[in-house]
N, C-alpha and C positions, 0 to 999 in steps of 0.2 A: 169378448167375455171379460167380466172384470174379476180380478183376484185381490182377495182380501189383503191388506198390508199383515208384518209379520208383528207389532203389534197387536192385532185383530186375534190372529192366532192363537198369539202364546197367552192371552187373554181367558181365549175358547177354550185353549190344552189345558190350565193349570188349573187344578183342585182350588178350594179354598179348606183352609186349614182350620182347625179350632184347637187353642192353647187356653187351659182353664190353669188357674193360679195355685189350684193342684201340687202341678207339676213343678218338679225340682228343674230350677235354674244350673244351665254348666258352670263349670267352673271356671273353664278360663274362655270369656266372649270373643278372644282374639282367636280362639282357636273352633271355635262353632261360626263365626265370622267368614273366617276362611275356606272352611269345609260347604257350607250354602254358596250355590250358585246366586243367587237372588236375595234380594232386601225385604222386607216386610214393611208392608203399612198394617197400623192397629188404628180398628177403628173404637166404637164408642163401645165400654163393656156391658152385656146384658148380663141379668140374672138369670143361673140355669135352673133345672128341676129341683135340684138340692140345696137350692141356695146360694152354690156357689159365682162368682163370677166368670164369665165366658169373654174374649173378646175375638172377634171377628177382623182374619188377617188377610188382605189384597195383597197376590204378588203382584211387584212392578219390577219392569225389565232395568239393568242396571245402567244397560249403554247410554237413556235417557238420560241419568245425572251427573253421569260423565260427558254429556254433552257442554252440561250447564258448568263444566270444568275450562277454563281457557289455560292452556300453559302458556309459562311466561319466553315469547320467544327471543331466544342468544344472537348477537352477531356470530357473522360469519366468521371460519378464522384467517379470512383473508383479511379480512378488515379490523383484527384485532393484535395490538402488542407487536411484538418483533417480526411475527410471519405475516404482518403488512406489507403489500408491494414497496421496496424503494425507489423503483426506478433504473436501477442499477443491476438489474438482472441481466443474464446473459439473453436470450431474446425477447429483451423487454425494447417495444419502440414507443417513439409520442404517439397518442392518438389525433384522428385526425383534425383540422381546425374548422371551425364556423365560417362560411361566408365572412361575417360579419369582426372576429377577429381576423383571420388574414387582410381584412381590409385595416385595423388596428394596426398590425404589426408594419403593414407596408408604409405605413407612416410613421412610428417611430422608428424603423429601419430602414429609411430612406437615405441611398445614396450620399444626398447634398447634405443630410447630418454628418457632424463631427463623426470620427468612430470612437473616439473617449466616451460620447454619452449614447452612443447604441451600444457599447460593449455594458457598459452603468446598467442597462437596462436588460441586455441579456442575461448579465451577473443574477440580474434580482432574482427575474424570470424562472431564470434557472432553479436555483435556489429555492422557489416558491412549490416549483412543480417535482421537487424531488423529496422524499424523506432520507433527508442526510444526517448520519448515526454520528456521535461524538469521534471516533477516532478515524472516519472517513472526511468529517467535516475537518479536524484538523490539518488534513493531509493536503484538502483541497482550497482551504484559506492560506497554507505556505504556499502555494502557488500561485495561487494570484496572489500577493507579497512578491513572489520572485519575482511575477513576471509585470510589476510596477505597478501594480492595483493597490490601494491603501483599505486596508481589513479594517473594523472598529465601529464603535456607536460615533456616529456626527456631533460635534460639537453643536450644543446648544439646539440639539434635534429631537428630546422628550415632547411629549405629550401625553395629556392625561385625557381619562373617557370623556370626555363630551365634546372634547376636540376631535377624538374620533369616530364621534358619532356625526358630526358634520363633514364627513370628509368620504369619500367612493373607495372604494377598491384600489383605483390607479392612485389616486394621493396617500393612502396606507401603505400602499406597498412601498413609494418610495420615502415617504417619513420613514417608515421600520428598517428601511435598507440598512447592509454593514457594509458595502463595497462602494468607491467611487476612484476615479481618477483623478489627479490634481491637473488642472490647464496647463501647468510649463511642462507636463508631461507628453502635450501634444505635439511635439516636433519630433520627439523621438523614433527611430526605425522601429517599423512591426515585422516581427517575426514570428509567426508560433511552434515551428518546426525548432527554430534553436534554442528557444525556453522551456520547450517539452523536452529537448537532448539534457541541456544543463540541470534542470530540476531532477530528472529520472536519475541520469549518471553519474551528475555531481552533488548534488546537496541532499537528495534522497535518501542516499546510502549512507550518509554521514550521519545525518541529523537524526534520522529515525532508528538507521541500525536494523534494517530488518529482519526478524527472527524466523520466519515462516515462509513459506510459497503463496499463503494468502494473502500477507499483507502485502507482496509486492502485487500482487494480482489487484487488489484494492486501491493500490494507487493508480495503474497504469488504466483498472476499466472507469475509474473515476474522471480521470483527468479524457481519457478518449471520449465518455459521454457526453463531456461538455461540450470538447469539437466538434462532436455529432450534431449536441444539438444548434452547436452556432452556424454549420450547414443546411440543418433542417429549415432552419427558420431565416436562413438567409439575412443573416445579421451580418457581415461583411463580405458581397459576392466578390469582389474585388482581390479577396483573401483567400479562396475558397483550394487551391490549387495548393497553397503554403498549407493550409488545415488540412491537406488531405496528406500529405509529406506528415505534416505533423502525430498522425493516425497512425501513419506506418510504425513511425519514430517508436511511437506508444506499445507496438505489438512486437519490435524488435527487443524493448526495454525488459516485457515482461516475460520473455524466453531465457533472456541473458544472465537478469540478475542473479536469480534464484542460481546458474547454474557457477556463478561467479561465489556465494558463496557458500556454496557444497567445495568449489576448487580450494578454495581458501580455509577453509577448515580441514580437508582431508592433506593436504600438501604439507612437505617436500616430495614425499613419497621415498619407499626404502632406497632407491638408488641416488638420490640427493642426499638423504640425512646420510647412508653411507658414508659418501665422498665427503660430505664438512664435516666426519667425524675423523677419516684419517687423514684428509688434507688442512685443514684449517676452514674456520665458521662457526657459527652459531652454534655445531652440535658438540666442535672441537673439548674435548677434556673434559666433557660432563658427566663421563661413565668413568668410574674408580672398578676397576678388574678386582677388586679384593672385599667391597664394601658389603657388607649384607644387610646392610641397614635397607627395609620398605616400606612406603608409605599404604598402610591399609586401604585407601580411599582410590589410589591409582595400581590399576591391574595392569597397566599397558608392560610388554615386553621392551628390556631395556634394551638397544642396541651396543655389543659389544664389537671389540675392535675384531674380535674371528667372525662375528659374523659381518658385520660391514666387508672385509675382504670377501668373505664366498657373496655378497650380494655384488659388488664391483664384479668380480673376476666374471659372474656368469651373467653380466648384464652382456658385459663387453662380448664374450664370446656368443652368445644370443641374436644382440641384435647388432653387434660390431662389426666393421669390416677389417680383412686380415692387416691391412698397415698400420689401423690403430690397436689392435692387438698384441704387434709387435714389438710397435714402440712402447707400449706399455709395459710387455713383459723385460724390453731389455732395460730400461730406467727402472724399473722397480727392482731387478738384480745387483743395482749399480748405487738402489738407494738414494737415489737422486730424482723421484718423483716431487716437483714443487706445484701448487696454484698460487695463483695470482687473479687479487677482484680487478676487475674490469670499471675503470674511472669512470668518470662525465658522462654514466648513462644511470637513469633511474629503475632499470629492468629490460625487459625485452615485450615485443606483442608478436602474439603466433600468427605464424604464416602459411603452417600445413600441419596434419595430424594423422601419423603415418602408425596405424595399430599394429601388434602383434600378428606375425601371419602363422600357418601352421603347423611350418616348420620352428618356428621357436617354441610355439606350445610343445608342440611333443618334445623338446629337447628338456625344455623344462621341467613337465611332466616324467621324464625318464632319469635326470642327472640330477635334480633338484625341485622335487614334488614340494618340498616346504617353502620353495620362495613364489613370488608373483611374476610369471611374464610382463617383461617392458616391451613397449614400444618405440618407437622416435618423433618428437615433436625438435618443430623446425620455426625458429624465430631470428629476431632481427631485433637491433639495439633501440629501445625508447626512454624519451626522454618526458616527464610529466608536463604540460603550459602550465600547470594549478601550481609549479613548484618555482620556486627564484632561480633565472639564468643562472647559468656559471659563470666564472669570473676568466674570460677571454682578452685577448689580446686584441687590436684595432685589427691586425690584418687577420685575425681566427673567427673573429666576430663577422669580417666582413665575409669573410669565406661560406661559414654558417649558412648567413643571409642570403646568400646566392644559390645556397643549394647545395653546396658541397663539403656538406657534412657530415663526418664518418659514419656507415652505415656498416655496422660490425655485424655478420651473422653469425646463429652460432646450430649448434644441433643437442639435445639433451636426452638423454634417455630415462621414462616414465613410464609407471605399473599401467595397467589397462584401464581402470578403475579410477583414474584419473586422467589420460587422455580422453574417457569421454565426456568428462563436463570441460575439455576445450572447445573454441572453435575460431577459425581466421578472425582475427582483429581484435580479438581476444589481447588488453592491456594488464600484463602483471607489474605491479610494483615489487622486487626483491633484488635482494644480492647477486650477481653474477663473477663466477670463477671461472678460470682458464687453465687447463691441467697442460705443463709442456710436452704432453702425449698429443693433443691436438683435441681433445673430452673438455667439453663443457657441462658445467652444473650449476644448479641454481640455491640459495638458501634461505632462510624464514621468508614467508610470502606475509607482506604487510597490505596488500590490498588488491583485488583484479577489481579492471574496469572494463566495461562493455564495449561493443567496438563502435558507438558513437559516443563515445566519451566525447564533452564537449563543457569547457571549463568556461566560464561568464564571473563578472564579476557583482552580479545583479546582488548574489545575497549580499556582499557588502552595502549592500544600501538600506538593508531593513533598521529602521528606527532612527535614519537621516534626517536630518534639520538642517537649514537652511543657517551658515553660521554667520555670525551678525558682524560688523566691522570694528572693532576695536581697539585700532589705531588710532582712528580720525573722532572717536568718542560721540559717534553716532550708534543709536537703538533707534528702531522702528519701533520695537513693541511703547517704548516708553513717549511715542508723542501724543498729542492731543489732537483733539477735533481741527484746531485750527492750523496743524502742523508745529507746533512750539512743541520741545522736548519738555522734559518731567521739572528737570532745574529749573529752566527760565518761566516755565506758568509760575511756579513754586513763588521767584523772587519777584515777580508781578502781586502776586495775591498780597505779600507781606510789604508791599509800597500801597495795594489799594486801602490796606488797613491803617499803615498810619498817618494815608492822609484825610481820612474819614475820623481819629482821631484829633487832629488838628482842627 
């Protein structure tokens, strides 16, 4: 049985209306507009009994002319502005390849190629298939710099449109390229595990300074992406074991930093600045017991010399054992408590991180609720590679070199709150003192480095040239086509002339 459509209907249902010119018009149309379900069609007006005019009104359904409405449709906001994929998301992977590229890639990544011009080519690659933001691309053009790629437009590598309109995809991309390697650079050792150590630990930190957790986060999932994808794609299988070392490198880097400088900013800690306040250091004679002068902008609590002793006295007896308790209490009776810095070492690197245990909390909590429970961290003497030798003796040098080189430990006691952003391998650069109680302390911390710190000397190389011989009063750049230097064409050309004169 068939049923009418809902046109048909509403057709059938709805009256026809008659509006004579009579009738007063609303006032406001917007507002009799809105109150009507339905639109009026007028058709042609008759004459009614009186004279007057009549016109005759069809309703029509409204969804009809909203049909004949198209809205204009938005991208998505995946696909638009910053909340575009980068690539660089935490489980973002490549998608998978064609047939028909994989057969591509297996030939420009073929074995028997140089790896100078498959890496040339993953660089592009790379680069092509990522949306990389200004301050992630800069992060990731130093590194390839560090690690001997040359960054940059190509000399004499423009082209204008109709060049590139004769040219594919594969000739664009590498006309446009910014990355290549120079040829004498092909003998050199490959490594990517020790340029991912030295970039992350060494020039990272310096150059960029990093202020946040994210920007380390940005360098270390940038630089791991790429090794990703020089494994995905099989751009040097050969390497593939050094890339994966170098991955680790990358996830230890991004733990460490951040936590390196939370250390470094929060450090001496009260039982350090204590001891270099009454033994000599950095904190030595910087509080005047009488001064009432304050700086409005700095609220921090000044350290005086009464409380430096109650933080010494209750470290020692905390986390102290009773011999160095003793000998402390009897030199300190006798006034004769000295430190002494500790020479020919640039700091120390932790070897253990031995937190407060119960019993000191509660001693703390009961005898002195206002100070902080320490702990004991346990290090050993380091010396920076990134810093100039010391000035040794033939047979101290040769000592050194053998191995047998003084390996000073020491023990330090630190607030809680600062043992936990240690951890083994942990490199501090600071000051180290020696109390003749048998107490070590340490003072201003000028840098922690990660425990694969690994010092190269790659950045020196950035913006090298090749320097020319200037002895023998030879330039390259200055010869000509036929080998003749710039002088000798020169005094050629002004013989050809005057015997053309003649």
């Amino acid at each position: 049985m068939e049923t009418p459509d809902d046109s048909q209907v509403q057709s059938q249902d709805l009256p026809i209306r008659t509006v004579t010119n009579d009738n007063p018009q609303p006032e406001s149309p917007k507002e009799d507009a809105a109150d009507a379900p339905q639109q009026p069609r007028v058709d042609d007006p008759d004459e009614g009994e009186n004279g007057e005019n009549i016109n005759t009104v069809d309703w029509v359904d409204p969804t009809q002319q909203e049909k004949k409405k198209k809205k204009r449709s938005k991208k998505s906001k995946s696909k638009r502005g910053k909340t575009k994929p980068t690539g660089f998301e935490e489980y973002y992977v490549d998608a998978p390849i064609t047939p028909e590229q994989y057969s591509h890639e297996r030939e420009i990544y073929d074995e028997t190629r140089p790896i100078i011009h498959r890496m040339e080519d993953a660089i592009l690659r790379f680069q092509k298939n990522r949306r990389i933001e200004p301050d992630r691309r800069e992060i990731f053009t130093k590194y390839l710099a560090y690690g001997g790629v040359d960054v940059g437009p190509k000399m004499f590598g423009g082209v204008d449109d109709h060049d590139l309109k004769e040219m594919d995809n594969e000739e664009i991309l590498l006309t446009r390229g910014q990355a290549s390697i120079a040829q004498e650079r092909a003998d050199l050792e490959i490594d990517f595990d020790v340029v991912v150590k030295g970039y992350l630990t060494s020039y990272f930190p310096y150059y960029f300074n990093p202020e946040s957790e994210d920007m380390i986060k940005m360098a270390t999932v940038t630089i791991r992406n790429f090794l990703s994808y020089l494994m995905y794609h099989d751009v040097c299988p050969e390497h593939n074991a050094n890339i994966d070392e170098a991955r680790k490198s990358c996830d230890i880097a991004g733990k460490e930093l951040w936590r390196n400088q939370k250390f470094t900013v929060k450090s001496p800690g009260d039982f350090n600045k204590a001891s270099s306040t009454l033994f000599g250091g950095f904190f030595f004679d910087t509080y005047v017991e009488d001064d009432q002068w304050s700086n409005p902008k700095d609220d921090t609590v000044r350290m005086t010399n009464d409380i430096a002793r109650k933080v010494v006295k209750f470290a020692l007896t905390g986390a102290g054992n009773d011999e160095q308790a003793h000998r402390f209490q009897r030199l300190a009776n006798e006034n004769s408590l000295r430190a002494m810095r500790i020479e020919d070492i640039d700091g120390f690197e932790v070897m253990a991180v031995i937190m407060p245990d119960g019993d000191t909390r509660e001693f703390y909590e009961y005898h002195a609720s206002d100070l902080h429970p320490v702990g004991r961290l346990l290090g050993k003497a380091y010396r920076d590679p990134g810093k100039p030798v010391y000035d040794l003796s033939p047979e101290e040098r040769k000592e050194w070199e053998s191995g047998n080189q003084p390996a000073d430990e020491f023990e330090f006691f630190l607030e809680e709150d600062l043992l936990k952003e240690c951890y083994p391998g942990m490199k501090v650069i600071t000051s180290v003192f020696e109390l003749n109680c048998g107490l070590h302390f340490f003072d201003e911390i000028f840098t922690a480095y990660s425990s694969v710190y690994t010092v190269l000397a790659n950045d020196l190389m950035f913006g090298w040239k090749k320097p020319k011989d200037l002895v023998n009063g030879e330039d390259d750049d200055d010869e000509d086509k036929d080998g003749k230097g710039e002088s000798e064409a020169k005094n050629e050309n002004e013989k050809q002339e005057a015997e053309d004169c003649i």
